[in-house]
C-alpha positions in Angstrom: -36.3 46.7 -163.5 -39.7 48.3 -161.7 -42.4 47.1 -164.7 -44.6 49.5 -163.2 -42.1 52.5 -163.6 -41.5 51.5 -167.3 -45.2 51.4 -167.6 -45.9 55.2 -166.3 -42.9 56.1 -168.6 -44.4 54.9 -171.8 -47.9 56.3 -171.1 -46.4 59.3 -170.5 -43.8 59.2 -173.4 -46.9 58.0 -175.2 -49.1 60.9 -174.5 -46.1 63.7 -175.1 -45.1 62.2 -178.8 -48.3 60.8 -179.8 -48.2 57.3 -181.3 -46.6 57.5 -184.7 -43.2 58.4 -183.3 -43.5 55.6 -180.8 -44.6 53.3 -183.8 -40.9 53.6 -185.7 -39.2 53.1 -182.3 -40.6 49.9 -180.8 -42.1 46.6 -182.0 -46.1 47.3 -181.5 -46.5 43.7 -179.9 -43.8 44.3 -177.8 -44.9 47.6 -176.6 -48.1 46.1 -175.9 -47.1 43.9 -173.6 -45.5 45.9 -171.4 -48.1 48.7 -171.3 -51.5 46.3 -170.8 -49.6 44.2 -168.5 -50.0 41.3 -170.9 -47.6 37.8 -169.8 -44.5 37.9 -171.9 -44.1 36.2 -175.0 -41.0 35.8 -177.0 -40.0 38.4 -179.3 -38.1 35.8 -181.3 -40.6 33.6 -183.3 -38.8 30.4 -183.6 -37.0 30.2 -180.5 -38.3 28.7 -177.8 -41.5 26.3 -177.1 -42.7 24.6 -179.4 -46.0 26.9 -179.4 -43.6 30.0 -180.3 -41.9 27.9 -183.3 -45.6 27.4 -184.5 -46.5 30.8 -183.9 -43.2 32.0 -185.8 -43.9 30.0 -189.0 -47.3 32.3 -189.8 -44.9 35.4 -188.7 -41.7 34.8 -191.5 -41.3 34.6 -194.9 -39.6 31.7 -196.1 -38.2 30.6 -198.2 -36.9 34.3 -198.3 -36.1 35.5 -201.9 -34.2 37.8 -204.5 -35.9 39.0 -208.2 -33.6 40.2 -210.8 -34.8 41.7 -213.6 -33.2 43.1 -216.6 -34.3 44.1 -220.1 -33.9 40.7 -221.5 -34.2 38.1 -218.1 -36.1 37.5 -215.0 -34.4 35.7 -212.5 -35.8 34.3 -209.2 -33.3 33.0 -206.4 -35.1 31.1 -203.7 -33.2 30.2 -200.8 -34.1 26.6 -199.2 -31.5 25.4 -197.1 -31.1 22.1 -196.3 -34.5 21.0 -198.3 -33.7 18.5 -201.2 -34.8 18.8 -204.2 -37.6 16.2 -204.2 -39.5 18.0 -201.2 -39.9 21.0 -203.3 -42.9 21.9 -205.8 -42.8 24.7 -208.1 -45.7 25.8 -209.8 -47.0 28.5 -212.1 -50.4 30.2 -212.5 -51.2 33.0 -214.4 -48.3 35.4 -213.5 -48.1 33.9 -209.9 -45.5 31.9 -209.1 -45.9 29.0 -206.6 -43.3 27.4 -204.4 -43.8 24.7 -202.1 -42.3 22.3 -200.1 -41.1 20.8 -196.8 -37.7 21.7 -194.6 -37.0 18.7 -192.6 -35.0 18.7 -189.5 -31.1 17.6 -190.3 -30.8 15.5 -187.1 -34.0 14.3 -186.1 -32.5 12.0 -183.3 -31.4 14.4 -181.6 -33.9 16.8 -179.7 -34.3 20.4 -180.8 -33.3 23.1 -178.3 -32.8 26.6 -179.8 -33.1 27.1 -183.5 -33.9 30.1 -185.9 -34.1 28.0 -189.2 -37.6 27.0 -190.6 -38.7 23.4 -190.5 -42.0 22.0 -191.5 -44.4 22.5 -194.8 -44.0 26.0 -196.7 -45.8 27.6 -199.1 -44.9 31.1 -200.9 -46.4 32.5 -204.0 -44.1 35.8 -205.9 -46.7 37.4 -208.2 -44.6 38.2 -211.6 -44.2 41.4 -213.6 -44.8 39.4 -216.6 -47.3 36.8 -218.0 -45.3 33.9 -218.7 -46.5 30.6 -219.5 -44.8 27.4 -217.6 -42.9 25.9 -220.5 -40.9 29.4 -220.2 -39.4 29.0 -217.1 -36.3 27.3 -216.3 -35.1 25.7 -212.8 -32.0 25.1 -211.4 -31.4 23.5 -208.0 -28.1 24.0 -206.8 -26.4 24.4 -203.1 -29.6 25.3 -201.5 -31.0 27.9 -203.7 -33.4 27.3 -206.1 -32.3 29.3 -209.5 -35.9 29.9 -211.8 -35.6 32.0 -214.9 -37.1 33.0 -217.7 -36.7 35.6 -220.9 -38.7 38.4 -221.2 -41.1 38.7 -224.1 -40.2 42.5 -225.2 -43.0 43.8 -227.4 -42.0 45.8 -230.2 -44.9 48.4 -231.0 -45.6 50.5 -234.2 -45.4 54.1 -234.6 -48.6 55.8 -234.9 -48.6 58.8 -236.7 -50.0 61.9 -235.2 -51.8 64.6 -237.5 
């Protein structure tokens, strides 16, 4: 593929749909790359070099997670594969949730060539809808996800009266 061609095309693309309708269709970094002529860097974070898995870990989420609530229960389900239990923190501060921990490598003998899965120290905080003190949670650790809980405090208000 002629880099310069593809370069002429997107300026000119550029130009005729202005830049939000380019925004939606490619990744901005991406784009940026090819148009300034910039070297090439993965669009995977967490493939690669060991400079792109370092990059990658400030780019992702993890651990990645699901918040359920209903009228009577919050529940948090925090996905950690392959971390144990004892490399994980949980914390709680005002209504802000922490989670911390490390992921270590399964097979560190053997020398890491393509991977997608997090390894090293994470950190995530999940700001809650409600304020919760810590003796109101509960956590359960099992197959990889890490189950935390609690029951909503529903606050029954009086009627005022209107004259």
């Amino acid at each position: 593929m002629d880099m310069e061609k593809l370069k002429q095309w997107m300026e000119i693309a550029q130009s005729m749909h202005g830049g939000d309708f380019w925004n939606s269709i490619f990744d901005q970094e991406l784009a940026k790359q090819f148009i300034n002529d910039q070297p090439f860097k993965n669009p995977f974070p967490g493939t690669g070099d060991q400079a792109d898995r370092s990059e990658g870990k400030n780019n992702r989420s993890f651990p990645i997670i699901d918040i359920l609530e209903g009228d009577e229960e919050v529940m948090i389900m925090i996905e950690l594969p392959g971390v144990k239990k004892e490399h994980i923190e949980l914390g709680l501060s005002g209504n802000v949730l922490t989670i911390k921990g490390t992921a270590l490598p399964t097979h560190p003998q053997l020398k890491l060539v393509y991977s997608e899965r997090f390894y090293g120290e994470f950190q995530r905080q999940i700001k809650l809808n409600d304020n919760i003190t810590p003796n109101e949670l509960r956590a359960k650790f099992w197959n990889g996800i890490l189950f935390v809980s609690y029951k909503r405090i529903i606050e029954k208000s009086d009627m005022i009266p209107i004259e």
